[in-house]
C-alpha positions in Angstrom: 187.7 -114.1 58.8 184.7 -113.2 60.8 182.1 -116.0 60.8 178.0 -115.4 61.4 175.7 -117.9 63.2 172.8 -119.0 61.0 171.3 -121.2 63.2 171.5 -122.7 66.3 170.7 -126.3 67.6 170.4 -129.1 70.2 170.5 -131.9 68.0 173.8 -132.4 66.0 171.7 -134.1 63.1 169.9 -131.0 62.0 173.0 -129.0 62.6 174.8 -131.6 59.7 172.1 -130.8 57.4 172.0 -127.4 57.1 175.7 -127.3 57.1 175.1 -129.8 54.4 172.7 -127.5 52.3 175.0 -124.4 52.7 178.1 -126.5 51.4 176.1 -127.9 48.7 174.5 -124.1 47.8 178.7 -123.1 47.4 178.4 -121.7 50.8 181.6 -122.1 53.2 179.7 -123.6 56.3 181.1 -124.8 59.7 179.4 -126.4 62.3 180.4 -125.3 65.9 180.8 -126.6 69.2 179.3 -129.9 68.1 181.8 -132.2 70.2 181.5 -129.4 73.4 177.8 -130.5 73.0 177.8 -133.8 72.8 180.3 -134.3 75.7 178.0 -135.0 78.8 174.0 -134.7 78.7 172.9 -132.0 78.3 176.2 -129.4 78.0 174.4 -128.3 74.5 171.9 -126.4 76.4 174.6 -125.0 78.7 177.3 -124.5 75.5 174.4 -122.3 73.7 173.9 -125.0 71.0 175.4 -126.0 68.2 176.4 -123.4 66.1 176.1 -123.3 61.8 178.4 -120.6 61.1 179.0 -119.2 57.3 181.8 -116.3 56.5 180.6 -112.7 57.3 180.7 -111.6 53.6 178.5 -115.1 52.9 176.1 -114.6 56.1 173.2 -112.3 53.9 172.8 -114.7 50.8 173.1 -117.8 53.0 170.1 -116.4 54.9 168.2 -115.9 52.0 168.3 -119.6 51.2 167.7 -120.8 53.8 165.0 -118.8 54.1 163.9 -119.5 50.6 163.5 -123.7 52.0 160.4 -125.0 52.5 159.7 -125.5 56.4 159.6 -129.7 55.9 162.7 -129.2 54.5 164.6 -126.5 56.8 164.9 -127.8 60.5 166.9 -124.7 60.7 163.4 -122.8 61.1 164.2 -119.0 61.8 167.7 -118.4 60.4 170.0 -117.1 63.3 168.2 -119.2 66.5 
């Protein structure tokens, strides 16, 4: 199973919550290199974030809601950064 970054953060709390809106939407999310992140200061800059990840066949229609969120409510921002 190929998996597809959604979004990408610095901050493992917004990474939780979008993985939390996926899972709730049916969507199979993952949140990646959380723990690599939070390891020394600063390492989630160097790691290339942390990662919310759905399942290739998943990636299009988990775009579009996240897309379809409200700014206020999406600190995902721009799907896929």
């Amino acid at each position: 199973m190929s998996l597809v970054t959604l979004a990408r953060f610095f901050n493992p709390a917004s990474a939780q919550v979008v993985r939390s809106r996926l899972d709730a939407a049916g969507f199979h999310a993952v949140v990646t290199h959380e723990l690599s992140a939070l390891s020394m200061d600063g390492y989630a800059l160097a790691a290339g974030g942390i990662l919310v990840q759905v399942p290739e066949s998943e990636a299009a229609d988990a775009r579009d809601l996240l897309e379809a969120l409200p700014p206020e409510e999406n600190p995902a921002g721009e799907p896929g950064q």
